[in-house]
Phi, psi and omega in degrees: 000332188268344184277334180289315172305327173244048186267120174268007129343282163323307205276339160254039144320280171304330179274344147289348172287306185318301207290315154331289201282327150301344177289284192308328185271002182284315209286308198261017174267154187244019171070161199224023145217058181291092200276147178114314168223095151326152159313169185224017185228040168324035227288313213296351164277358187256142185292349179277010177255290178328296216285308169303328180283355180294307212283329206289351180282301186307309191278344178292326186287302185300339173290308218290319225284301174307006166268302200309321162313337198262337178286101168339120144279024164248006198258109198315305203292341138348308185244034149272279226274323179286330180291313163329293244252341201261333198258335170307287177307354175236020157258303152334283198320281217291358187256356155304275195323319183287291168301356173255328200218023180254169184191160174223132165216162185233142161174155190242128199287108168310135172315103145116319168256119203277146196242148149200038170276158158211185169223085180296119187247048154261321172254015176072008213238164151254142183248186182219141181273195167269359170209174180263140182259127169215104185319084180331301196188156177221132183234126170252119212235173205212151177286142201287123005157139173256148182197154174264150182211104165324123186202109170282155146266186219277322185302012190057016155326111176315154163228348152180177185242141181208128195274110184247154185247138187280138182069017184233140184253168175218131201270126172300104176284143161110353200262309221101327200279130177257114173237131168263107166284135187256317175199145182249123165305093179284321198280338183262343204023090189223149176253160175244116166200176176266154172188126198231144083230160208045247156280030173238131135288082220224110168258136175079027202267142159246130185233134174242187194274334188252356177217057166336165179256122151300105179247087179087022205063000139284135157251148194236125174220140156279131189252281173239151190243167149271152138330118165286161199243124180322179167224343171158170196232111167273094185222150155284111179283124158238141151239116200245123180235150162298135205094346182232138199269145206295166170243177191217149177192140167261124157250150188197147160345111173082327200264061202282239193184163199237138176190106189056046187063356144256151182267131200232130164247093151001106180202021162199183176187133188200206178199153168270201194287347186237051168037049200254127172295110182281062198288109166279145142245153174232110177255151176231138156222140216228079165289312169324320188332308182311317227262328172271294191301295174326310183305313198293275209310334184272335175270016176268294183304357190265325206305292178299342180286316195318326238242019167263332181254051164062025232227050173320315182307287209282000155280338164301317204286305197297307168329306189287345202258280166002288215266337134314297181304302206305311205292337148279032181267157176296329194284003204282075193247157183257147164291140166258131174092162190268141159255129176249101172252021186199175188286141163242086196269149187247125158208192192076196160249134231224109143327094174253117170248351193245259071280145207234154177203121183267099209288154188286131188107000181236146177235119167270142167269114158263095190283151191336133137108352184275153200217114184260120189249071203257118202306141186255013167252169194231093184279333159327308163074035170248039168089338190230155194284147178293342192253157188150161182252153162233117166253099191276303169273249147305132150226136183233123168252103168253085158301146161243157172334293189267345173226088182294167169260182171190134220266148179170166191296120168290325181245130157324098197058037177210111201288159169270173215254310194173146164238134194262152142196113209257114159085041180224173164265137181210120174236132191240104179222115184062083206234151164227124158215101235250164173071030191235152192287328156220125197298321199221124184227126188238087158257090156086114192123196153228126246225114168224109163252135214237132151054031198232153210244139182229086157196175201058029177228161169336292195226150170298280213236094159263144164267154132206146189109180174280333203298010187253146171196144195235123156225131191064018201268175193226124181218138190184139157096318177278196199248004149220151177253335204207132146212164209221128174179154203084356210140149166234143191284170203251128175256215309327152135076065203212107156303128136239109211200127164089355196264149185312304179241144207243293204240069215251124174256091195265316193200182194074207178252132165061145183263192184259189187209105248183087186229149196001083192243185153249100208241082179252096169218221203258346164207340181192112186298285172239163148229157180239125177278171208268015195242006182288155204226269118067102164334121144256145181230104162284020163312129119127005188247155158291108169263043169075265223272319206223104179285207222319063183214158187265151177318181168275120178232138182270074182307092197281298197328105185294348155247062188345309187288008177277344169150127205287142173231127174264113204244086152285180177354081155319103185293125204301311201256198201254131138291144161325120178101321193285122199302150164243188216285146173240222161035044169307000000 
């Protein structure tokens, strides 16, 4: 038994079982605050992980000790070769130690009350911690604020409507007048601002909808505001243990805190119905850490020394055995997905098995005739298929009439997920896109598709903002065809026809402007959710079965004066231009 135990035979027995059983659980781990499905590949908790890193403390002790007697302890390699073999034994300990007694849990801390349940998701159970947590303050702090802002002359001429950024300044052309908008008041709706012309100077001026700021004989009113989109989330901690006197901690995004050997990280924030503030946290505890890292460093400074005083063969050996360990820490993972940082073009026939993302300052190009195949699986294991785009900078989709390009399922009875786009440019002309959970998701840029087929997917389009507008487009077949919030996209001369919801208006300020279409579809022509605030203007479309009468539209709001939708005049015939279904 003891010659087995100090068999070096074993010992890379055992660093491949290690390595084995770490490969397999990074790939098959499922992330630990999926709620709902916990990993379902636990290895650091499973004896085929334990049970080897168990074994691997005996035979190292049993190879090493009895050589180490035979070694001159005045001789470097001597305490080279114990460090090597010392650094082993506290990278096994500590990624042991870590699967018997680490752990990641979630939950979310009510403002004001301390609290100490989680929900640990290594063992699936909620636990209770050994001290109290109690959420202090909460802050959501936001990217500045986008806004429309009105400016007459003294004759009370319009001189433009202009869509603006808080703290970026802008000139009224043909005026002089320069206004830096500073801060927008949501709840008084009021502007704060600079305003210069010719020799006038004005700091700190408040402009409302009913009290312009008069500047130079202009007047500046806030017309309309955006949603701010966060920037990060901020909350204040007490941790109260019995016997200890409480701490205080500020948490913010990347930045957590420490308190009785778990980390508390920040990673919502939200509020309930009665508008009391809702903090997630995600706490971890990695006891092992220490433990792991002290092995990686000694046995890296032992590693170099052995292989300076030459003694190379059993520094290779260790070196293979090392790097089998390493490769069984949970962090060990490959980055997944493509960066597009500079211009591209796509032709052909074109694969996405990852996600691909296109970085701001780069344009990708898609040429006539190109058939883009994009994967509905999920090797990733975070919930959503793997194939889709994120577009940050450019997309020029150049279809042609007779050679469209076209977007589409790589796997067979499994949709591909979506091309993103946040704050970006885009012109999309004669494109077809079937098989997607949503073919086109627009947050915001400017987005214009032209003469293109939407159809057989989940959803055609969701927007937010102003920035999207469809011309001539075939939107069909899907189970929403259009949806919408914040703001809404420019429809024309455009079908939306057959799709399960034709138009979905869900929530913000101002609606779309959805004019001389063709609208017909299978339970609801438009719906409006209960929270649109927003003019929608449906003027001026053809509704199919019943001509010059308005579709079917489902209004959920119990307040109607939150914004008007305007259906005037409903066109007897079919307008001029609008396509029928194409691109077969």
């Amino acid at each position: 038994m003891v010659r087995l135990l100090g068999s070096t035979k074993l010992t890379i027995v055992l660093c491949l079982l290690l390595a084995a059983g770490g490969i397999a659980g990074s790939l098959l781990y499922r992330g630990n605050t999926a709620f709902g499905k916990p990993s379902t590949f636990n290895i650091f908790r499973s004896p085929l992980f334990l049970i080897p890193a168990g074994l691997l403390v005996p035979n190292v002790l049993f190879c090493v000790i009895p050589r180490l007697r035979k070694m001159p302890a005045s001789r470097p390699r001597t305490w080279s070769f114990a460090g090597l073999h010392l650094g082993l034994l506290l990278l096994a300990s500590g990624l042991a130690v870590d699967g018997v007694s680490g752990f990641v849990g979630t939950q979310y801390f009510p403002a004001g009350v301390p609290y100490s349940g989680y929900h640990n998701w290594r063992t699936g159970r909620d636990e209770t911690l050994p001290f109290a947590v109690t959420v202090t303050g909460s802050e959501v702090r936001f990217h500045p604020r986008n806004l429309q802002v009105g400016v007459k002359d003294a004759a009370g001429k319009k001189v433009g409507l202009f869509v603006v950024r808080e703290g970026v300044p802008f000139e009224a052309p043909g005026t002089g007048l320069v206004v830096t908008p500073r801060k927008f008041d949501e709840e008084r709706k009021t502007l704060v601002l600079d305003a210069s012309v010719g020799g006038t100077r004005r700091a700190g001026v408040t402009a409302a909808a009913e009290a312009p700021a008069m500047v130079g004989g202009y007047s500046i009113v806030p017309v309309s505001y955006f949603n701010p989109e966060p920037s990060g989330y901020v909350a204040s901690v007490r941790f109260t243990a019995p016997g200890r006197a409480p701490e205080e901690a500020t948490l913010r995004i990347n930045h957590p805190a420490s308190f009785a050997g778990t980390t508390f990280s920040i990673v919502d924030l939200n509020r309930d119905a009665y508008g009391n503030a809702i903090v997630g946290l995600q706490l971890t505890r990695e006891p092992g850490a220490p433990l792991f890292w002290i092995g990686a460093l000694l046995f890296g400074a032992s590693l170099v020394t052995h292989l300076l005083l030459k003694n190379v063969a059993r520094g290779a050996v260790a070196a293979v055995a090392a790097a089998m360990l390493l490769c069984a820490s949970p962090a060990a993972s490959r980055a997944f997905g493509v960066v597009i940082d500079r211009d591209a073009v796509w032709e052909g026939e074109v694969r996405v098995t990852e996600p691909v993302t296109v970085g701001k300052g780069a344009v990708l190009t898609i040429r006539p005739g190109a058939v883009v195949l994009l994967s509905g699986e999920d090797r990733a294991g975070d919930g959503c298929a793997d194939g889709y785009l994120q577009v940050f900078g450019e997309l020029r989709v150049q279809g042609e009439k007779d050679r469209p390009v076209r977007f589409g399922r790589l796997t067979p009875g499994k949709p591909w997920r979506e091309i993103f786009f946040k704050d970006a440019s885009a012109a999309i002309r004669h494109a077809v896109f079937e098989g997607a959970e949503w073919a086109l998701h627009i947050h915001g840029g400017d987005v214009r598709v032209e003469d293109t087929v939407l159809r057989g997917n989940g959803g055609g389009a969701r927007t937010k903002g102003s920035g999207a507008a469809f011309t001539r487009c075939v939107i069909s077949g899907n189970g929403i065809g259009l949806r919408f919030r914040d703001g809404g996209p420019t429809v024309t001369a455009s079908a939306i026809e057959a799709n399960g919801t034709g138009l979905f208006y869900r929530e913000g300020t101002g609606g779309g402007k959805i004019n001389g279409n063709r609208i017909f579809n299978r339970e609801w022509d438009v719906k409006i959710g209960e929270w649109a605030a927003g003019d929608l203007d449906l003027s001026g479309n053809y509704w199919g079965a019943s001509p010059g009468a308005i579709g079917r539209i489902r209004d959920y709001r119990e307040r109607k004066t939150t914004g008007k939708v305007v259906s005037a005049t409903p066109l007897t015939v079919p307008p001029n231009g609008v396509p029928g279904e194409s691109a077969k």
